[in-house]
C-alpha positions in Angstrom: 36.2 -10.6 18.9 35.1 -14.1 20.7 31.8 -15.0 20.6 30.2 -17.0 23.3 27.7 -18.6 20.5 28.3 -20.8 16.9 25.8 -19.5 14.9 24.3 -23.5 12.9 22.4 -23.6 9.6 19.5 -26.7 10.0 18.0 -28.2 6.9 15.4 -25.6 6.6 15.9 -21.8 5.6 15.5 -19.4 8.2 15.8 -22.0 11.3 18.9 -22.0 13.2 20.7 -23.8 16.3 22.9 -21.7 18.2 25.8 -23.8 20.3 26.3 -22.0 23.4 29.9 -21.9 24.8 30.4 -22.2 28.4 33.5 -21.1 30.4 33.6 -22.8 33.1 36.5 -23.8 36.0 36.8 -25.7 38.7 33.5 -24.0 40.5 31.6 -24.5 37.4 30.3 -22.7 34.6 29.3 -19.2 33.6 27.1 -19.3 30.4 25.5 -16.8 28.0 21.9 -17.7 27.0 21.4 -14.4 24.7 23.9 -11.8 23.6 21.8 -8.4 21.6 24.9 -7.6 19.7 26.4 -11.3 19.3 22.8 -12.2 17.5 20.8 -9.2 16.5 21.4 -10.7 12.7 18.7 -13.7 14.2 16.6 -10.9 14.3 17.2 -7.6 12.9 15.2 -4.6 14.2 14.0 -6.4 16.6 14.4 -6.9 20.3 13.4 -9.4 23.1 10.4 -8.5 24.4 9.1 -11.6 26.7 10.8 -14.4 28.5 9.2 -17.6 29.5 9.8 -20.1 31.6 8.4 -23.7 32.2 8.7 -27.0 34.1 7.3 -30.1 33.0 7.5 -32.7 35.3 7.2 -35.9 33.2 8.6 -37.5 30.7 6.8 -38.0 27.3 4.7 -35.0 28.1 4.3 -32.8 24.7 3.4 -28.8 24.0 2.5 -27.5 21.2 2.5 -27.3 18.6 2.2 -23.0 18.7 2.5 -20.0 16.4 1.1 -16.1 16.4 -0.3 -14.9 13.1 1.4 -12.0 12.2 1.3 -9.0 13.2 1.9 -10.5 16.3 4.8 -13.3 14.7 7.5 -13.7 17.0 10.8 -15.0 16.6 11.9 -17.4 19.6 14.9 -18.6 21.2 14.1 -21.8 23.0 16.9 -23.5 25.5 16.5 -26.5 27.7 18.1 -25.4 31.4 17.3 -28.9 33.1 16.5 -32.5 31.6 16.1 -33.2 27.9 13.5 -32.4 25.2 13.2 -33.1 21.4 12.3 -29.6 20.3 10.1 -29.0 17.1 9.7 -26.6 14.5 7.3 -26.9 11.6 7.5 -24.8 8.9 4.2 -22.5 8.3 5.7 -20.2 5.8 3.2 -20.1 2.4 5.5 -19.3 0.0 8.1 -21.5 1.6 9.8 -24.4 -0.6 9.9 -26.5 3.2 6.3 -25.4 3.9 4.7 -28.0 6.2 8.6 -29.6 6.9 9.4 -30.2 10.5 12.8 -30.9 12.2 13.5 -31.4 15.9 17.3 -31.3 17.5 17.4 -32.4 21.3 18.4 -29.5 23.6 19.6 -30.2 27.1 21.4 -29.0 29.8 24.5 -31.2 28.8 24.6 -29.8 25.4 24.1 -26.3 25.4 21.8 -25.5 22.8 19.5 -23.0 21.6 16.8 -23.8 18.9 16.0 -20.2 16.9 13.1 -20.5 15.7 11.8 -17.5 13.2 8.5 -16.2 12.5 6.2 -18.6 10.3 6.9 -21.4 12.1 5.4 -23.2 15.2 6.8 -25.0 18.0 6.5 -28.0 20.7 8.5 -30.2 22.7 8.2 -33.6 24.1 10.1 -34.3 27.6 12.3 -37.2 26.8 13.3 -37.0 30.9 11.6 -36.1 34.0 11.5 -32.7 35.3 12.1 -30.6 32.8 12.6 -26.7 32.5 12.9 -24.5 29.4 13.7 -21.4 29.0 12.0 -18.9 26.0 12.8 -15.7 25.0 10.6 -13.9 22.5 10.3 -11.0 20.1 7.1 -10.2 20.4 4.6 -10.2 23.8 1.9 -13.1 23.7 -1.5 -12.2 21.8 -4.2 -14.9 23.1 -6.1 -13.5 19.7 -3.1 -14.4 17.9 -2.4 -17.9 18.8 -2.7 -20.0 16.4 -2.0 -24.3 16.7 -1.4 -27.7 14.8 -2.6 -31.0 16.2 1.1 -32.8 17.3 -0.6 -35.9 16.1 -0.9 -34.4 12.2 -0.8 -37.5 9.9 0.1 -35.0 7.8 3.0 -33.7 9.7 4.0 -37.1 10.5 6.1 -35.9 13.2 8.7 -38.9 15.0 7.7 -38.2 18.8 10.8 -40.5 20.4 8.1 -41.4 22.6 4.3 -42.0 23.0 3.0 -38.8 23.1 1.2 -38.0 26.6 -0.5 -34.9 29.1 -1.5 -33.2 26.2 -3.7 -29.9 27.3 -7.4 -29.8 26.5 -6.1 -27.2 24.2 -3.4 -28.6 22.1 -5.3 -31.9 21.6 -8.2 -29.7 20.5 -5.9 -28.6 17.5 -7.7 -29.9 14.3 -5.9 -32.0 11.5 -4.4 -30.0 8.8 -6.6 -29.7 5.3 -6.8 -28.3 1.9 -7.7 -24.9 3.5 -4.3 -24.5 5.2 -2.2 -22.5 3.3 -0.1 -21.3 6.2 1.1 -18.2 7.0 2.2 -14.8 5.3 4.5 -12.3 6.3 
């Protein structure tokens, strides 16, 4: 059978980068985003229940960085449609050996990628180009109870924004800095 996706390990467990595969011709390109069958293993017994869509319109501009508790985790498939973004994932999982551990791939439009990101872990972007638009799809619907965040300016994250980080919402610079109390998050 072909598959339309490669299915890419990162250094944490659990994380994974899916490199789309275009066909394209002479009038362009036809493109699969998510396939059920090709990449239920991502996310056994579950489906896709929410898809999401933004534009951010400048570059340098950061969200995030957000998670669910559980029971409302959700695992997400995040994809960059237009522009460029250095995508983050930081590892919440308590009885994870990469707990706290972040890593970032840069998804664009030019490179086809998809950055899975699994339950326990939360997420932001920085626009590292103008005009931006991502596209989401989620396992679970969005719990404003739920939501949980960590401040993308964590010393103890430590995270390597490309650039200076700017436009944060009222709500993610609100985020406080990690402490002692943090023990993440169990499944």
């Amino acid at each position: 059978m072909s598959t339309r996706f490669d299915i890419l390990n990162t250094p944490i467990a659990g994380l994974r980068l899916l490199q789309r595969k275009p066909i394209g011709d002479s009038r362009g390109y036809l493109e699969r985003l998510f396939c059920a069958k090709e990449l239920q293993s991502l996310i056994p017994g579950k489906n896709i229940m929410q898809v999401n869509h933004t534009l951010t319109e400048n570059a340098g501009m950061v969200r995030g960085l957000h998670f669910q508790h559980p029971p409302y985790a959700e695992t997400k498939f995040v994809s960059c449609l237009r522009g460029e973004v250095f995508d983050v994932a930081v590892d919440l999982r308590h009885d994870s050996p990469t707990f706290l551990h972040w890593h970032a791939e840069r998804l664009s439009e030019e490179n086809h990628k998809t950055l899975v990101i699994p339950e326990g872990f939360s997420h932001g972007f920085q626009t590292l180009t103008d005009d931006c638009e991502m596209l989401y799809f989620h396992t679970a619907t969005y719990q404003a109870s739920a939501e949980g965040g960590l401040n993308v300016q964590d010393p103890k994250l430590a995270i390597a924004w490309p650039l200076p980080v700017l436009g944060l919402s009222s709500r993610d610079a609100a985020h406080p800095f990690l402490n002692s109390d943090f023990t993440g998050v169990t499944l």
